[in-house]
N, C-alpha and C positions, 0 to 999 in steps of 0.2 A: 059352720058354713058349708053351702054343697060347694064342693069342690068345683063342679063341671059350672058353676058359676064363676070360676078365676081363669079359666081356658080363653089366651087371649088370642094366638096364633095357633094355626095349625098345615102344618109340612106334607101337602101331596106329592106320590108319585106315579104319573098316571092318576088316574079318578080313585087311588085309595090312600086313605092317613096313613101317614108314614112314622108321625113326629108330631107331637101336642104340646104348646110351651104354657105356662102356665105363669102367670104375676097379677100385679095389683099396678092399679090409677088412680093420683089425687089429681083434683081440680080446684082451685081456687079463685073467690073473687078478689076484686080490689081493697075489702076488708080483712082476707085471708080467709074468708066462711068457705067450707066445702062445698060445691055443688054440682061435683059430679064425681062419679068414684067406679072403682072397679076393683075389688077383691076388697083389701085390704089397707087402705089409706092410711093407718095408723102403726103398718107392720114398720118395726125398726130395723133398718138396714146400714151396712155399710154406703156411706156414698162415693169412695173412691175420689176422682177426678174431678164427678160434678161440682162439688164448693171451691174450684179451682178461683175464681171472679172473689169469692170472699176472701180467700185466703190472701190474696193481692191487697186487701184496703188499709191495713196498717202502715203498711208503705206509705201509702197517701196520706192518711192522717196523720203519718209521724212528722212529716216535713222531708222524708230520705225521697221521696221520688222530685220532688222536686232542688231537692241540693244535688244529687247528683244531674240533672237535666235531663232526667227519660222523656221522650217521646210517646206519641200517641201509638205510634205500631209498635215502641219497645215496648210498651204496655199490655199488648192485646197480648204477645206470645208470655208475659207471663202468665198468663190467664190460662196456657192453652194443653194442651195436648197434641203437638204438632207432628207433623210425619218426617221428621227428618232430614228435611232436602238441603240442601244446600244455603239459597237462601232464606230458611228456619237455622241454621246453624250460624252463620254469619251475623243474624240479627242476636242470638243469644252472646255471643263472642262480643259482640259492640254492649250490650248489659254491664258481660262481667267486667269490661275494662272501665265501662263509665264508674262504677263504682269501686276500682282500684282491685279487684279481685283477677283469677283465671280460671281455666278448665280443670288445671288440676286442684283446685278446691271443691268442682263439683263430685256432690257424696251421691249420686242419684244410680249411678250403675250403667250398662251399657245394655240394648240389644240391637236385633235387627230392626232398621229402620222400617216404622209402619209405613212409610211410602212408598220401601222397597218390598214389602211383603206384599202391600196392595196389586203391585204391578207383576206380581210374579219374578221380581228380580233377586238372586242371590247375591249378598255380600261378596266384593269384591277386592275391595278396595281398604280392607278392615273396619271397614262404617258400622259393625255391627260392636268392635271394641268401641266406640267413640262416644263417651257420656256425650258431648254434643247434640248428639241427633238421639240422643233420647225423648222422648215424646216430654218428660218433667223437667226436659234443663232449661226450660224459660221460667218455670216455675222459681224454681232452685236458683236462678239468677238474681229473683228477688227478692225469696228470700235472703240468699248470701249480701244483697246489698242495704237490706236490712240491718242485719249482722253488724259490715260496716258501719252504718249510720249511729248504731248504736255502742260501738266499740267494744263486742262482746266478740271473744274467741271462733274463729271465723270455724275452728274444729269441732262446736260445738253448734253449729247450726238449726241442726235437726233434733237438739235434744229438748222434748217436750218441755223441761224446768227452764229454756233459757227465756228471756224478756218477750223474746220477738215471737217464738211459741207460742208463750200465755196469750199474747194480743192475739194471734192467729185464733189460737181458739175460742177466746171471744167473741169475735169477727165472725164468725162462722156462727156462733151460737146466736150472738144480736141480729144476722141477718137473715137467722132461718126461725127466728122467734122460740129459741129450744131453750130449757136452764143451762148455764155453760156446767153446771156440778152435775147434770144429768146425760154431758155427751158419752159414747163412749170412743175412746181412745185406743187406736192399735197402728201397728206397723203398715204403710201403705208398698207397694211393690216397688216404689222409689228412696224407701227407706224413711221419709216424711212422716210424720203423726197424721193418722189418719182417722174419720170420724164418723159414728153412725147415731142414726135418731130417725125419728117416724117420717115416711115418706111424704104426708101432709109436708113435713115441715120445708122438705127442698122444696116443693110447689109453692110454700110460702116464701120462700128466699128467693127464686126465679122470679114473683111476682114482684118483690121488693125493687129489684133489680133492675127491671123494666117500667116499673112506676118512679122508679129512685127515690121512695120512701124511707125515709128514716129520723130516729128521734133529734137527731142534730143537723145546721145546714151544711155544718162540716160535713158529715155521713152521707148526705144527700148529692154535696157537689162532687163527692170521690165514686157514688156510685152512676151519678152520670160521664164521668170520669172513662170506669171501667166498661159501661155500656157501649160509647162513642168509641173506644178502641175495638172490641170483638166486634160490633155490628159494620165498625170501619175500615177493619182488616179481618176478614173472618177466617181469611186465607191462613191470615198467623195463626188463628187460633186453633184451626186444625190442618187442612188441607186438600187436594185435589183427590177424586172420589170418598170425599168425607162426607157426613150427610151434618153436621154443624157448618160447615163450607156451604153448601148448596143450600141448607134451609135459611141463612142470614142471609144470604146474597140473593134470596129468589123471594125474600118480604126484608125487603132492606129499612133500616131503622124502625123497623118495629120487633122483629123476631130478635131474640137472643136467648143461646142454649148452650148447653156443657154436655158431654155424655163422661159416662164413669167406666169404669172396667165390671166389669162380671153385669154387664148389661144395665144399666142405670143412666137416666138424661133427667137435666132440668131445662122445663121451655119458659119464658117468662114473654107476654106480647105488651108492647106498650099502648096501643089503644085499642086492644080488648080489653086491659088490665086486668089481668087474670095470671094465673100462674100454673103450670102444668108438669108432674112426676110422674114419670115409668119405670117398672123396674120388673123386669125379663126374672123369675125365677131360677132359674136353671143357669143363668149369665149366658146365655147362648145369643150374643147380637142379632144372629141373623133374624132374629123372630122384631126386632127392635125397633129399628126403623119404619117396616111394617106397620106397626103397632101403632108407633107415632105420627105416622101418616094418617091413618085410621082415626085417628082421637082427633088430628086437626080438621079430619073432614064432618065429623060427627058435630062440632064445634063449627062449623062454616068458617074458618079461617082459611079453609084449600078448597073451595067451591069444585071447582073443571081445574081437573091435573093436567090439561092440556094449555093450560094458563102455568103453570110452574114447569120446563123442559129441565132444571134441573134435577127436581124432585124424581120424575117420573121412574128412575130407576131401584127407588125404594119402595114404589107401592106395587102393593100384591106382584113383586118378581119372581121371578122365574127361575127356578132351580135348573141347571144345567150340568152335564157330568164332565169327564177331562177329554171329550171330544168334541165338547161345546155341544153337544144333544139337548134340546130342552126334555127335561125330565119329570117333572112336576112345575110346582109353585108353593108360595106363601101367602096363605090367606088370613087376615083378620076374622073372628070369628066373636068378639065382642059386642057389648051395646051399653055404652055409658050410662050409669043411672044415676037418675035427677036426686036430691035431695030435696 
């Protein structure tokens, strides 16, 4: 394939390229058929954080969210990758006690909170020791109350062999329409099994998601379950200068997305019914947003960015240096093709 055909951003500064990012776009309809695409639709990647919403459904189908009495917003931040604030931490703390669990059971790891990296704030306060405001401890709340539900060694959580595991990876695999004996399996940065398959197929899972397709009405009413949480607190499910935040809340009950680490999003729209994967090469975010901005507008789902005030800070921005100079920009340099 010509390469200069997978050129999806490119980095000016001043009137010359600076920086060229390079990935692949799936598109899907509401039958999951491809109909638009950009590089590599079929490349297999890790997906990180994006199957975050799948990873959540066994909870629900087992009967564990609802005997312990989770909430609609305890729900969304399991979903999430949240920045850390305060009340993101708060609300994972109310998790672990609804299901009999604490902090110090969470196995996820510590850093600097992404809400204080956003703002330019350094750790002060030791927030950066605090599994808490780890972007995965809503995640990991769920899991662990999983765990509970199912009276499996709460020190074994995260080990791909235990019960709640296998279903996870299931769930993931029924939702992204992949064989579950063909995912592949590795360490996630939160220490979680983590999983990769062709980028078609998050397109197809996003799509699921926002259709609330699936082969049982069980399946169906857990995914409109996990939809009415992130689209209803988007806030949980990431946070302020997020662009999951701003893109759910600026096409509310329709839009719902995940982004992954090393540059990876799933968009799923409920009445376009369609389902949409991006994934940045290089895992350089900044080219990302961009990108995803771009596809929705190619796609008429962002007509006039002057109708989205939230969005506007992610299309074609502005690179600036540490004296706030504007210095360049980020341009999309793509063009979705039709199948």
């Amino acid at each position: 394939m010509d390469k200069t055909s997978l050129a999806l951003a490119k980095v000016y500064r001043g009137d010359a390229i600076e920086a060229v990012h390079y990935g692949s776009i799936a598109v899907v309809n509401e039958q999951g058929e491809l109909t638009h695409y950009v590089g590599e639709p079929e490349m297999v990647i890790s997906m990180r954080s994006s199957v975050k919403p799948f990873q959540a459904l066994p909870l629900l189908l087992s009967g564990g969210f609802d005997h312990f009495g989770f909430s609609v917003k305890q729900l969304a931040i399991m979903c999430a990758s949240h920045n850390g604030t305060d009340e993101h931490r708060d609300l994972v703390i109310s998790n672990l006690k609804a299901a009999g669990n604490s902090a110090e059971d969470l196995q996820c790891g510590s850093h600097w909170p992404m809400g204080l990296r956003l703002d330019g704030v350094y750790p002060t306060e030791e927030e950066e020791n605090d599994p808490l405001r780890h972007n995965c401890s809503g995640k990991h709340s769920g899991f662990l109350a999983l765990t509970k539900f199912f009276n499996e060694d709460s020190k074994e959580y995260l080990n791909p062999q235990s019960k709640m595991q296998k279903l996870i990876k299931q769930a993931v695999a029924d939702m992204c329409e992949y064989p579950v004996d063909k995912l592949g399996v590795a360490i996630d940065g939160c220490s979680a099994p983590v999983f990769s398959f062709p980028l078609i197929n998050l397109a197809r899972g996003f799509k699921n998601l926002a259709t609330k397709q699936a082969k049982s009405p069980e399946t169906q009413n857990a995914l409109e379950r996990i939809f009415k949480a992130m689209t209803g607190y988007p806030k949980m499910v990431a946070g302020e200068k997020r662009f999951d935040y701003d893109l759910m809340r600026s096409i509310p009950e329709n839009a719902v997305c995940k982004v992954g680490a090393e540059s990876v999003e799933g968009l799923g729209f409920a009445k376009q019914k369609i389902g949409i994967a991006v994934k940045i090469g290089d895992g350089n975010a900044r080219a990302l947003w961009p990108v995803c901005m771009e596809v929705l507008r190619q796609l008429d789902i962002v007509d006039s960015i002057d109708k989205f005030p939230f969005l506007k800070r992610y299309d074609r921005p502005q690179v600036k240096n540490y004296t706030k100079k504007v210095t360049g920009k980020i341009e999309p340099v793509f063009e979705l093709k039709k199948v």
